[in-house]
C-alpha positions as CSV (number, residue, x, y, z in Angstrom):
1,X,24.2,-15.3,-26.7
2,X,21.6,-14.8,-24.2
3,X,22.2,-10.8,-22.4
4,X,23.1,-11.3,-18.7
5,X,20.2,-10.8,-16.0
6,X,19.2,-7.4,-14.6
7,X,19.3,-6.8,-11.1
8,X,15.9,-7.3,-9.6
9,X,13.6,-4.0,-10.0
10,X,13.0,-4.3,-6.1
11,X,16.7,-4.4,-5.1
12,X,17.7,-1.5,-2.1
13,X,20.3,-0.8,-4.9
14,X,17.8,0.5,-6.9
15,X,15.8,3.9,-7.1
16,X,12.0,5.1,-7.2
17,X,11.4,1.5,-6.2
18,X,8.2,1.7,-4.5
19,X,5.3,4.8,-5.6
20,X,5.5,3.4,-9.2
21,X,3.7,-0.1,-7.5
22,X,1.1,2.1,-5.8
23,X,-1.0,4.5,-7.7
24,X,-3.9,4.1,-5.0
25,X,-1.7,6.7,-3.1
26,X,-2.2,9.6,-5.8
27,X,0.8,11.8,-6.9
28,X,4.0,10.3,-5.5
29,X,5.4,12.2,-2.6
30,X,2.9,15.1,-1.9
31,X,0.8,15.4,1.3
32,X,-0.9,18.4,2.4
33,X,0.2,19.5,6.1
34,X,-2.7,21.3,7.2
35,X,-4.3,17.7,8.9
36,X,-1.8,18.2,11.3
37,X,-2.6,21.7,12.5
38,X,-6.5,22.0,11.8
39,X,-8.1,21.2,15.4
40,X,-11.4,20.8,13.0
41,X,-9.5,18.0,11.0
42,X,-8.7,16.6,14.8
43,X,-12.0,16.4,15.8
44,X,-13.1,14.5,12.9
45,X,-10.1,11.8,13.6
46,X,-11.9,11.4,17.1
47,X,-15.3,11.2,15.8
48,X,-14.9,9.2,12.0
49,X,-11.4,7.4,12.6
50,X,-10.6,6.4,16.1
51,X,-14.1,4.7,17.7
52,X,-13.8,2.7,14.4
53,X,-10.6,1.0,14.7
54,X,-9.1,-1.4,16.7
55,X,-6.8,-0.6,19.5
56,X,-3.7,-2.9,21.1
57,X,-3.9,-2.1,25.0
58,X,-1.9,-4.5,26.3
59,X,-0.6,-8.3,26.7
60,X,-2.1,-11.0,28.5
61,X,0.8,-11.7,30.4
62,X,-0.1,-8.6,32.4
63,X,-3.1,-10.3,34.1
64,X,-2.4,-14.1,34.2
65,X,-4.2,-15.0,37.3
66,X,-8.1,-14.3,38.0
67,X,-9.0,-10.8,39.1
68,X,-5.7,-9.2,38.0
69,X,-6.4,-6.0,35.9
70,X,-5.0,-2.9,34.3
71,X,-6.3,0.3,33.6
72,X,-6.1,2.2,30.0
73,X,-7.0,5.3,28.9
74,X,-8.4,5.5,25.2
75,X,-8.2,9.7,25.4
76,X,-9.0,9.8,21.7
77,X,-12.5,8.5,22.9
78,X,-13.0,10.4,26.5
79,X,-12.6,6.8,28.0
80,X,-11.2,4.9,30.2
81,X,-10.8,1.1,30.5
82,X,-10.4,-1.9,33.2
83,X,-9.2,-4.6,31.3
84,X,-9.3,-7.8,33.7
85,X,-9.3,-11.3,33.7
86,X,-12.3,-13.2,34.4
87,X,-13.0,-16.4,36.9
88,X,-13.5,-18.2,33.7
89,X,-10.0,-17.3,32.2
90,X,-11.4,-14.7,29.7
91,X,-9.8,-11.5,29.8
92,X,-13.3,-8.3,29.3
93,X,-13.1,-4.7,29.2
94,X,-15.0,-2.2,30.9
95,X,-15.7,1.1,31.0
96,X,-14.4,2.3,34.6
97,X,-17.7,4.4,35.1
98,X,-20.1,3.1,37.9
99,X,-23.7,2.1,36.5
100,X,-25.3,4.2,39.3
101,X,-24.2,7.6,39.1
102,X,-21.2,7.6,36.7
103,X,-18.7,7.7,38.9
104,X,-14.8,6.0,38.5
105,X,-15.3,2.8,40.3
106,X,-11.2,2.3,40.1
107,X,-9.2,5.4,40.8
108,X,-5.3,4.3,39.5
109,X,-3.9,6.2,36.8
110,X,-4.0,4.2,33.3
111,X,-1.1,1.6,33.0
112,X,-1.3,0.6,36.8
113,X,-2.6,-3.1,37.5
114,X,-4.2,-4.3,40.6
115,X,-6.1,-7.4,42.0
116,X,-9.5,-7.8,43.2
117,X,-12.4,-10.6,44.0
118,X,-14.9,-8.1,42.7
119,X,-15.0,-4.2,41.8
120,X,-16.8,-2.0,44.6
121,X,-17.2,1.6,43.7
122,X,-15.9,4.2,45.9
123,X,-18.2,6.6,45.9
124,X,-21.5,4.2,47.3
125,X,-19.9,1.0,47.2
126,X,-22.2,-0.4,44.1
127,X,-20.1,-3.6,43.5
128,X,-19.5,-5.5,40.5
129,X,-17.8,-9.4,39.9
130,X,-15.2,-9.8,37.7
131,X,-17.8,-10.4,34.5
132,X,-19.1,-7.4,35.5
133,X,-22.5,-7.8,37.0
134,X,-24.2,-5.9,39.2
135,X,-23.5,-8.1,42.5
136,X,-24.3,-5.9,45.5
137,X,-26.0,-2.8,46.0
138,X,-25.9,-1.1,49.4
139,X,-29.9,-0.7,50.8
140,X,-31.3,-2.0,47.6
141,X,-34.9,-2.6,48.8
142,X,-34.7,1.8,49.0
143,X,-34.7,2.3,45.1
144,X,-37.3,2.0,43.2
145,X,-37.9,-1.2,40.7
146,X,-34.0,-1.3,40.3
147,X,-33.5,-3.6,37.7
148,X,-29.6,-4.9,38.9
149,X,-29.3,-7.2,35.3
150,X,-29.8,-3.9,33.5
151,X,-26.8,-1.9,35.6
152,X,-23.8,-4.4,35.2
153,X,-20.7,-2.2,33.7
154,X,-20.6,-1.3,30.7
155,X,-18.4,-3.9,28.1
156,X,-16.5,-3.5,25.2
157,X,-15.3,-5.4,22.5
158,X,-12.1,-7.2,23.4
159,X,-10.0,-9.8,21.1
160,X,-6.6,-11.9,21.5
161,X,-3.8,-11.5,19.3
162,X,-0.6,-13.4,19.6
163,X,-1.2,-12.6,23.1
164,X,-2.0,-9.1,22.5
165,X,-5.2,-7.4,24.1
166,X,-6.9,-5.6,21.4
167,X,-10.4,-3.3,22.3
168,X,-12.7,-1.8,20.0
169,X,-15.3,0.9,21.1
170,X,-17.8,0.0,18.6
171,X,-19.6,-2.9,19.8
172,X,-20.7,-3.9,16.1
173,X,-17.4,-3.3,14.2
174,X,-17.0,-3.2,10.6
175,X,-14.5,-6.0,10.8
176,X,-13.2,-8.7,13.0
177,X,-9.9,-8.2,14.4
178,X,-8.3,-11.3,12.4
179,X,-10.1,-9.7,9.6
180,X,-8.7,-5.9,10.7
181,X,-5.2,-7.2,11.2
182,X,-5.2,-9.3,7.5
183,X,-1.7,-9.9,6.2
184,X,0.3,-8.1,8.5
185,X,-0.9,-10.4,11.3
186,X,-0.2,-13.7,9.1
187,X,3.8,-13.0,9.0
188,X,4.0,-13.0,13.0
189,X,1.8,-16.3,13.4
190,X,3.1,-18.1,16.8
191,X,6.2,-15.8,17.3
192,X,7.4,-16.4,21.1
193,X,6.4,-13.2,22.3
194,X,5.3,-14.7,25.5
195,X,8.9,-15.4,26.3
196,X,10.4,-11.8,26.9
197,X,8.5,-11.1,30.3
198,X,10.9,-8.1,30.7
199,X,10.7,-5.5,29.1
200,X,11.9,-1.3,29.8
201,X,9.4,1.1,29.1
202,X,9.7,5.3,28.3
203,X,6.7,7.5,28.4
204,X,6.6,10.7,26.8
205,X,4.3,13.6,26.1
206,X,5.5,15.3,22.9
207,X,4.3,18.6,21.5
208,X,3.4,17.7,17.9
209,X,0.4,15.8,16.0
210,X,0.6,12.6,16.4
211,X,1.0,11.8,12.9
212,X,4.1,14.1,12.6
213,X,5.8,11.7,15.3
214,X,4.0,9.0,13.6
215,X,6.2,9.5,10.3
216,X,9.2,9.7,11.6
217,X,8.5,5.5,12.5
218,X,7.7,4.9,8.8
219,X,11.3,5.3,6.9
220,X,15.0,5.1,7.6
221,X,16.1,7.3,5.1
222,X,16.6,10.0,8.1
223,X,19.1,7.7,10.2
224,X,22.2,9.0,8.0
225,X,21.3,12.6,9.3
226,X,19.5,12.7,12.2
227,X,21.1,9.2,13.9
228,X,24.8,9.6,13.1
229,X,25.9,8.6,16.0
230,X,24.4,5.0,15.1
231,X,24.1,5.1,11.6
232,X,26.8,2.0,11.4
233,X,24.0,-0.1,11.7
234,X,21.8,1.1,9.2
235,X,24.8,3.0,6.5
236,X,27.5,1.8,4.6
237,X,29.5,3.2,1.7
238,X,27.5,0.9,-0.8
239,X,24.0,1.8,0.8
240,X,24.9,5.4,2.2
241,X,21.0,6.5,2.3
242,X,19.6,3.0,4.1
243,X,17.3,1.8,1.6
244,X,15.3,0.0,3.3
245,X,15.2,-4.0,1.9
246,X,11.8,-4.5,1.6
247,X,8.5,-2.2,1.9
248,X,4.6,-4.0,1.5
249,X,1.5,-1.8,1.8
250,X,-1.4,-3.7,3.2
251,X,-5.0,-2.2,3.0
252,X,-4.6,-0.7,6.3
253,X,-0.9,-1.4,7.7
254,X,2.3,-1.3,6.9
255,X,5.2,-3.3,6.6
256,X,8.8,-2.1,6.5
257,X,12.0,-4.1,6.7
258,X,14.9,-2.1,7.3
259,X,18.5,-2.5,5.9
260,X,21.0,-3.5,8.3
261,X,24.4,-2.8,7.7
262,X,26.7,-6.5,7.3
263,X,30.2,-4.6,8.7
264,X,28.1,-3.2,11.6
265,X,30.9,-1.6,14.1
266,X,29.5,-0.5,17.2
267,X,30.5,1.7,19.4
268,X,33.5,1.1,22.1
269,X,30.7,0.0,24.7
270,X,28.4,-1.5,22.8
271,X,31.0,-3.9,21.1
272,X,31.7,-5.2,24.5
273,X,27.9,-5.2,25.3
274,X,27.9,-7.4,22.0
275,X,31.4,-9.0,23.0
276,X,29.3,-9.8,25.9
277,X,27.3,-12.7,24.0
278,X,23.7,-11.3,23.6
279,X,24.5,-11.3,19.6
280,X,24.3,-14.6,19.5
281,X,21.7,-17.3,17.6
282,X,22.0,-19.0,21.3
283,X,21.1,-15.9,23.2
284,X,18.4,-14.9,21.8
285,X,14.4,-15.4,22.3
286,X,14.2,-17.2,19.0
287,X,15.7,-20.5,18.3
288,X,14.5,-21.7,15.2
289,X,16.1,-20.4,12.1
290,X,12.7,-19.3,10.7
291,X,13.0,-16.4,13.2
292,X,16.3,-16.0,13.7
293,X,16.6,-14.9,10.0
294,X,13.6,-12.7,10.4
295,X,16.0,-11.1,13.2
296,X,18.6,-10.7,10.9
297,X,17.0,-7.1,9.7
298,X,14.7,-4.7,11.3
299,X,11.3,-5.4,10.8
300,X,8.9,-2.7,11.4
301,X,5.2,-4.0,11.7
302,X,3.2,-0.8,11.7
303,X,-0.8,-1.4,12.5
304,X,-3.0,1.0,12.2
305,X,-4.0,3.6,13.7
306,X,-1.4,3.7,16.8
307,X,0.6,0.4,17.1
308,X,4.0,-0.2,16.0
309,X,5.8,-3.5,16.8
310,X,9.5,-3.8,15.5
311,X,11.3,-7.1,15.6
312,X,15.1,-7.3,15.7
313,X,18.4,-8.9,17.5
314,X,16.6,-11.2,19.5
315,X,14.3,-9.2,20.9
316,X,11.0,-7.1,20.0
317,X,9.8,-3.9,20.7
318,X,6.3,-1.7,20.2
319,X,5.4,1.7,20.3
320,X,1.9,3.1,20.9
321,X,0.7,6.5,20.1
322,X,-2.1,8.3,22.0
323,X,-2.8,11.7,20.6
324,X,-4.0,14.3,23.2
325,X,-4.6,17.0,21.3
326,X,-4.0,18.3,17.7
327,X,-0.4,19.2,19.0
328,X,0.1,16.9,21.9
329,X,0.9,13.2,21.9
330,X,1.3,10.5,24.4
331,X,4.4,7.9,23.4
332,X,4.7,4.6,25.5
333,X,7.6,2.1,24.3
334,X,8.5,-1.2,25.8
335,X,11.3,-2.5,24.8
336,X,11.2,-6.9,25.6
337,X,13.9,-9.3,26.6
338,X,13.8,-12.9,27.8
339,X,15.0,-13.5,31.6
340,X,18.9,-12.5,31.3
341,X,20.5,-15.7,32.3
342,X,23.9,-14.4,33.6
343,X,25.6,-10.7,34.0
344,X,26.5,-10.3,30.2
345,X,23.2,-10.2,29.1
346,X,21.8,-8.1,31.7
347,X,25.0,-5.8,30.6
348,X,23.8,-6.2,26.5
349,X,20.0,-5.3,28.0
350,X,20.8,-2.2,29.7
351,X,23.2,-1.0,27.0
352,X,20.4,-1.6,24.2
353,X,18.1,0.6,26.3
354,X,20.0,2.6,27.1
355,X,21.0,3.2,23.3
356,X,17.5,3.0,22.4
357,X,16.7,5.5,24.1
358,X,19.0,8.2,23.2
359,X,17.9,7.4,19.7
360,X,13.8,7.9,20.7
361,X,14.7,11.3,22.4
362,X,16.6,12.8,18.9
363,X,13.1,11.2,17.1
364,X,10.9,12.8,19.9
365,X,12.8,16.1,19.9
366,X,12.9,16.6,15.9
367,X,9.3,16.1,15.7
368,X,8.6,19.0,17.9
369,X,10.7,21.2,16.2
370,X,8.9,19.8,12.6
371,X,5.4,20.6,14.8
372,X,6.6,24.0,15.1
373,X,8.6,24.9,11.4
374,X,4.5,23.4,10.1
375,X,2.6,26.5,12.8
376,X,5.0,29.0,11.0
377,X,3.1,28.6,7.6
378,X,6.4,28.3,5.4
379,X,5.4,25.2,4.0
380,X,1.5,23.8,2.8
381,X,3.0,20.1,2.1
382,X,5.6,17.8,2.3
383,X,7.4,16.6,-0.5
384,X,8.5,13.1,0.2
385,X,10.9,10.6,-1.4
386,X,10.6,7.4,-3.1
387,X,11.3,5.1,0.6
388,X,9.0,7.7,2.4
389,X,6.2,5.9,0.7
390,X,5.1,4.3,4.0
391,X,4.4,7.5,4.6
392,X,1.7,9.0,2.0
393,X,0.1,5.4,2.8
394,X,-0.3,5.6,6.4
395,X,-2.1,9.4,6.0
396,X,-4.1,8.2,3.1
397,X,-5.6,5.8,5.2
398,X,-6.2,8.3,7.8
399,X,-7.7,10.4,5.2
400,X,-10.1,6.9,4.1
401,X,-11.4,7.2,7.9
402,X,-11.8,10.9,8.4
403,X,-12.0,12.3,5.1
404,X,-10.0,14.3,3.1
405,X,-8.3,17.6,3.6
406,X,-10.0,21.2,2.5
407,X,-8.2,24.1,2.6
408,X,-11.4,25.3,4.0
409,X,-10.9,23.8,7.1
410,X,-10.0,25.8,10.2
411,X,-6.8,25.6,11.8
């Protein structure tokens, strides 16, 4: 008589699922802390890691018509970007620094968008069209030999992703972006991101390194602490430490699909907001059962260095991080919805924000409190468990970039 089957190896029931499939990552759960203190280690993220990667800035639904454009500030590089669509249809970037004497030719903050026939500097009115050549310079025939073919604005490397804007500041990268993204951007071929032109954002400075706030984004295992209030979602009796259901380490990126709890019970306002009949296959962005089971969990679609992008109930939402400092980090989240199509959904919208939010601020405020416990000295490492493995992964490949860690190194 043949011995029944054993539950698969893999299953969230199971324990020290994931290190034992990743030697690559060195000894299971150990990472030295002193990369996210040492302003020396900082400095060589900004010189070996971050001009060498490439970066999501926005969407292409930002700038649909001809002339529209945002601005974006890279501060890991000291730059900052006008990312516009051309006459032509073809969304550039530039670096927002006239050719004449260095000055901003446009003066909004990063993240505000604008419309324009061409780009005129303010300082002499050099002015550039919207492939950015040199088009008009005031009293020209006074310089000497000015070459204007020479002096269009400077470019960089721009590339389309599922409608995402991606820039690299290397003009001869190591790798294309399909070839940078590999797997990770397979599993999200033609998902209707385009329709959820809505979206909420939060901005957020946060006094920690950025890869402190960055690991709090790469497990679930501290929702049944730090998130009681909503750990229905993501704990049950049978699961009460929300391993996740899946995990897959890519060369650069991770992938994380979180367990969702099938007895859910929200709270008294959100069951109405879910009463309210945003739960539903019908009301959601998706309509084909090949996403709407992808919806059924939280997937987490982490791409390196600074671009997560989590899809779940209908909906999707990224997070980009933009380290300021070795203890200072910009957070932008955008949370999209499709157009609400009556007052129910708008109600389910503004409750999932709102709920959302709460949730970032206890992630935002525990890894300032972490940045501070690691300046004390108590600690030299953290010691991580088995479904923190997305973890080690994501600082190893930081490490591939910028080197590894020496005590040597100044804090």
């Amino acid at each position: 008589m043949s011995s029944a089957p054993t539950e698969d190896p893999k299953s969230w029931r199971q324990t020290k699922r994931w290190f034992r499939d990743h030697p690559e990552l060195g000894k299971p759960g150990e990472i030295p802390t002193g990369p996210m203190m040492s302003e020396e280690y900082y400095q060589r993220e900004r010189k070996l890691l971050w001009p060498h990667v490439w970066l999501m800035v926005g969407r292409v639904e930002e700038i649909p018509e001809a002339g529209q454009f945002f601005i974006k500030d890279i501060p890991t590089c000291d730059a900052t970007l006008i990312v516009v669509r051309g006459r032509d249809g073809k969304i550039r970037s530039f670096h927002n620094v006239c050719t004449h004497r260095g000055a901003a030719i446009c003066w909004e903050k990063s993240g505000e968008k604008g419309k324009v026939n061409a780009f005129a500097c303010p300082y002499h009115g050099f002015t550039f069209d919207l492939e950015g050549k040199l088009s008009w310079v005031p009293d020209e025939e006074n310089f000497y030999d000015l070459k204007k073919e020479e002096l269009g604005l400077k470019s960089v490397l721009t590339d389309i992703w599922e409608g995402f804007i991606f820039i690299h500041m290397d003009p001869n990268p190591r790798e294309t972006l399909k070839e940078y993204l590999g797997e990770i951007g397979t599993g999200l071929t033609d998902y209707p991101f385009q329709d959820t032109p809505y979206f909420y954002e939060y901005k957020a400075v946060v006094r920690c390194n950025w890869k402190v706030l960055m690991g709090g984004f790469l497990e679930n295992y501290h929702t049944q602490a730090l998130h009681a209030g909503a750990r229905t979602r993501a704990v049950t009796n049978e699961n009460p430490y929300s391993h996740n259901f899946d995990i897959k380490l890519h060369d650069k990126h991770r992938w994380i699909s979180l367990y969702r709890s099938p007895d859910q019970k929200p709270t008294k306002a959100g069951e109405i907001a879910f009463r309210a009949g945003r739960s539903s296959k019908d009301a959601s962005v998706v309509n084909s059962d090949k996403w709407w089971k992808l919806h059924k969990s939280f997937n987490i679609n982490n791409i390196f260095p600074n671009f997560q992008l989590n899809v779940v109930n209908g909906a999707w939402f990224r997070h980009l991080f933009w380290p300021l400092g070795v203890d200072s980090v910009l957070w932008e989240s955008r949370m999209y919805y499709p157009k609400a199509k009556n007052a129910s959904e708008r109600f389910f919208q503004e409750y999932a924000r709102v709920a959302s939010r709460d949730i970032m601020l206890e992630d935002g405020n525990v890894s300032e409190r972490s940045q501070a416990g690691l300046k004390s000295g108590a600690i030299t490492k953290w010691v991580l468990q088995d479904e923190e493995v997305a973890i080690q992964h994501f600082n190893k490949v930081v490490a591939d970039y910028a080197g590894p860690w020496t005590s040597e190194m100044s804090r």
